[in-house]
N, C-alpha and C positions, 0 to 999 in steps of 0.2 A: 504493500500500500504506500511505501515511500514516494513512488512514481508519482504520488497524487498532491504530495506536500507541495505549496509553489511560495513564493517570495514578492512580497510589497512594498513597493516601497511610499513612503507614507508623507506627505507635506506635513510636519508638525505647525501647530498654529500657535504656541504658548513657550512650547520648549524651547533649549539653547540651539541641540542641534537643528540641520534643516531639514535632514530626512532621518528614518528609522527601518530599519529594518526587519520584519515581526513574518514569521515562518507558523503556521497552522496547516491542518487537513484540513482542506474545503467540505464540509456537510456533504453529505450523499441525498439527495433529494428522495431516494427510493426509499431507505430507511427514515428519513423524514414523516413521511407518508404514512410507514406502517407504524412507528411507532405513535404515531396520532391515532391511529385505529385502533388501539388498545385500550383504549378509554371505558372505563368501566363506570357502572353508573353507581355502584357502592363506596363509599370511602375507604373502608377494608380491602375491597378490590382492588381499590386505585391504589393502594401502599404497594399491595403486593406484587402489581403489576410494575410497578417502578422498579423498585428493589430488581424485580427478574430484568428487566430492560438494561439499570446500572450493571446487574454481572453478564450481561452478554457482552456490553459495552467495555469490559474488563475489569471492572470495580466491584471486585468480591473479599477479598482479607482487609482491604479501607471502608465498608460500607459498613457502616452503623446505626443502629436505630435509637435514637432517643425519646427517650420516653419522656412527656410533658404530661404534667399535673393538670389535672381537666379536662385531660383528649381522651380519647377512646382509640385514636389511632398516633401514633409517634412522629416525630420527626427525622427524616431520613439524610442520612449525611454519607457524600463519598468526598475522602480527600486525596488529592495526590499531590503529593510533598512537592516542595520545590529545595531550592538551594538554601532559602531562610524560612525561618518561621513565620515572616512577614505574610500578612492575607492577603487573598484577593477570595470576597463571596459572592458566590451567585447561586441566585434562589429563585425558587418559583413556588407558590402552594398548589399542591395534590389535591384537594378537599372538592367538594361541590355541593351545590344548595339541593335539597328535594328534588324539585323542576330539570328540566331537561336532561342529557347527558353530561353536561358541563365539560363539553368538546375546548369551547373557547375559553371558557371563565375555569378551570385555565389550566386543562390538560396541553393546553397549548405551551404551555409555558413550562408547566413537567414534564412532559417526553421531551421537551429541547435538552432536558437538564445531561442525560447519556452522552447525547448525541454533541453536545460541547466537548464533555470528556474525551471522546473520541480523537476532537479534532484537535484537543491541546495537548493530549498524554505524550505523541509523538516526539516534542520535543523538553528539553530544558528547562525548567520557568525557574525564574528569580524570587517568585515568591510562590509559596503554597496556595493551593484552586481549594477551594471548599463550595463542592457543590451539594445544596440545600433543598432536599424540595418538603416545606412546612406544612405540617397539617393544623386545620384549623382557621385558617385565614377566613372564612364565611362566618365564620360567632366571635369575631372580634381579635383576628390575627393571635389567636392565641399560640398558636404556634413559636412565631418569630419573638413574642414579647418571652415568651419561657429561654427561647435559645438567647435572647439577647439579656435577660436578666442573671443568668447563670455564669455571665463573663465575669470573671475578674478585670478590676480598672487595664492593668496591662495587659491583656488579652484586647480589649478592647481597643487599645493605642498600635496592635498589631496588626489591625484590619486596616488595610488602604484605603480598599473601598467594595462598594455592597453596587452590585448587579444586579437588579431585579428584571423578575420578566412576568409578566400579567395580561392576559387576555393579548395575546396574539392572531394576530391568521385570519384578521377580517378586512385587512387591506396592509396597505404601506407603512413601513414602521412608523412610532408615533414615539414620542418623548414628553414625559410629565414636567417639564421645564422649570415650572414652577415650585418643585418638591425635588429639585434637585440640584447638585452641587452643580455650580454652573459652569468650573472646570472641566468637572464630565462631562456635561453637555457639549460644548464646547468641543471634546473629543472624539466625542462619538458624530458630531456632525462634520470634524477634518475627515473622520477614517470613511465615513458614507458618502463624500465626497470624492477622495481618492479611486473608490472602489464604484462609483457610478450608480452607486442605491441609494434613490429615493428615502426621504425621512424629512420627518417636520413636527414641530412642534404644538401636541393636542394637550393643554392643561383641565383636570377631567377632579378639580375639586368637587364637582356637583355629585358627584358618582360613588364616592366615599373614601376609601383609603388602602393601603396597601402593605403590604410585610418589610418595604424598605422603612418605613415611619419609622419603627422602632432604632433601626440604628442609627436616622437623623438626628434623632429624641440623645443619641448619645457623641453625637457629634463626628460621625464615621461619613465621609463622603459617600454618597449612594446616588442612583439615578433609576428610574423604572422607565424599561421600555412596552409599550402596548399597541393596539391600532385599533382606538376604542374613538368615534365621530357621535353627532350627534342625531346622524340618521342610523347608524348600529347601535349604538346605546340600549335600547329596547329589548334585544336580544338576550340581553344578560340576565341570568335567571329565571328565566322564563321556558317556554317547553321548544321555541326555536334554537336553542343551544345545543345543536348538534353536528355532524357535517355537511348539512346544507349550505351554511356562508361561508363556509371554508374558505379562501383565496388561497390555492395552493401555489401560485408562485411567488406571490407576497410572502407568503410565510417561510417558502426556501430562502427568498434574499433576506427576512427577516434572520431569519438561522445562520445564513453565510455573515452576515455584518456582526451578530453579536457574537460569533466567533474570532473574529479580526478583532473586536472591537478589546474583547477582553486578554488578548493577545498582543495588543497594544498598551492596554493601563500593564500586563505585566511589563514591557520590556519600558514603560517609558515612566511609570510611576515611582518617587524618590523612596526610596529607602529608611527605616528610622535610621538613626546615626546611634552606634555604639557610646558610651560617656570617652568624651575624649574626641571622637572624630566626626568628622563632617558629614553634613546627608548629601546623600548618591544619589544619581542615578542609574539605574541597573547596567551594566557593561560600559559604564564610565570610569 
């Protein structure tokens, strides 16, 4: 599969240097697909099905379930290490309301979670990937508020930064702009630039809130990406949440960019600085 790794090179818009150079596997559109079609309509199901998705994906002796106070189902955690203990999180919640299959709201964004893995394990990272997919996020993000309360303050100073993904795959990527660090933003619109995908700014306060809150709430840079309008809106919890509005090539470019994307905050995001020395940036 090495044949398929390829090489970008990136206009930075904030950093010193002018370009970067950031190595991923391009998503597989085919797996894409199927693993969207695993979508189960039980929350029980939906763990399970993840969890089997994460070890086909190769994440079986890293994959952990954590158990959170008040869920009935855990929170699922695969990591692969980097070179520092330094974070990088990406998460999506598993969960779904009664109503529909909860295809978009946001199995969308939990089958991506493998399917990342795939395309970062390949190489190197500078910092450790923690991919998260939270249950509980439909009765008030219980999920993410248990995984982020259970940090110790230094734990918390070792996340970079928090990746979220929520409701996907009903058109062109969208960015919560306003609930997010605007460095990231800023990043993710150089790297969908570079790479020629579409992306725009949908700020969707009216619609409620998300699993990145919690580590804003603690001062972790985070950004959530979605493709949530205000003629799909409606959609959401309701019995059309299924594969009917799919956009399946929105949702591949959607997959290929936040694969770049977090590929990028690895190789280009600063490093804490040991006591004594100065912050880095990663292969500086």
């Amino acid at each position: 599969m090495r044949n398929r790794t390829f090489l970008l090179l990136l206009i930075l818009l904030t950093a010193t240097p002018l370009f970067c150079q950031i190595r991923y596997l391009p998503p597989d559109p085919a797996k894409i697909d199927a693993r969207l079609h695993k979508a189960e309509v039980k929350n029980p199901e939906r763990q399970a099905a993840l969890e089997t998705l994460f070890k086909e994906a190769g994440c079986s002796e890293a994959l952990t379930e954590q158990q959170v106070k008040g869920a009935k189902t855990p929170n699922i955690i695969c990591t692969l290490a980097g070179e520092s203990e330094e974070e990088i999180i990406v998460g999506a919640h598993y969960d779904k309301v009664p109503d529909g299959r909860g295809v978009i709201d946001n199995w969308s964004g939990a089958s991506l979670l493998p399917t990342l893995l795939e395309s970062l394990k390949g190489e190197k990272r500078h910092h450790t990937l923690v991919f998260i997919g939270f249950t509980n996020e439909e009765e008030g993000e219980i999920g993410s508020h248990f995984y982020v309360k259970q940090l110790a303050p230094e734990q918390i100073k070792k996340i970079s930064a928090m990746v979220n993904m929520d409701t996907l795959a009903l058109g062109p990527t969208e960015v919560w702009a306003s609930h997010a660090d605007p460095g990231l933003v800023n990043k993710a619109f150089g790297v969908a630039q570079a790479m020629k995908i579409p992306i725009s700014v949908m700020n969707v306060e009216q619609v409620g809130t998300t699993d990145s809150e919690q580590f804003r709430e603690k001062k972790v840079p985070a950004i959530t990406f979605h493709s949530l309008t205000s003629k799909t809106f409606p959609i959401l919890h309701s019995k059309k949440d299924d594969f009917d509005p799919v956009q399946m090539q929105d949702y591949c470019q959607s997959a290929n960019l936040i694969a770049a994307y977090v590929a990028y905050l690895d190789a280009t995001l600063p490093m804490t600085p040991k006591d004594g020395e100065v912050k880095q940036v990663p292969g500086k």
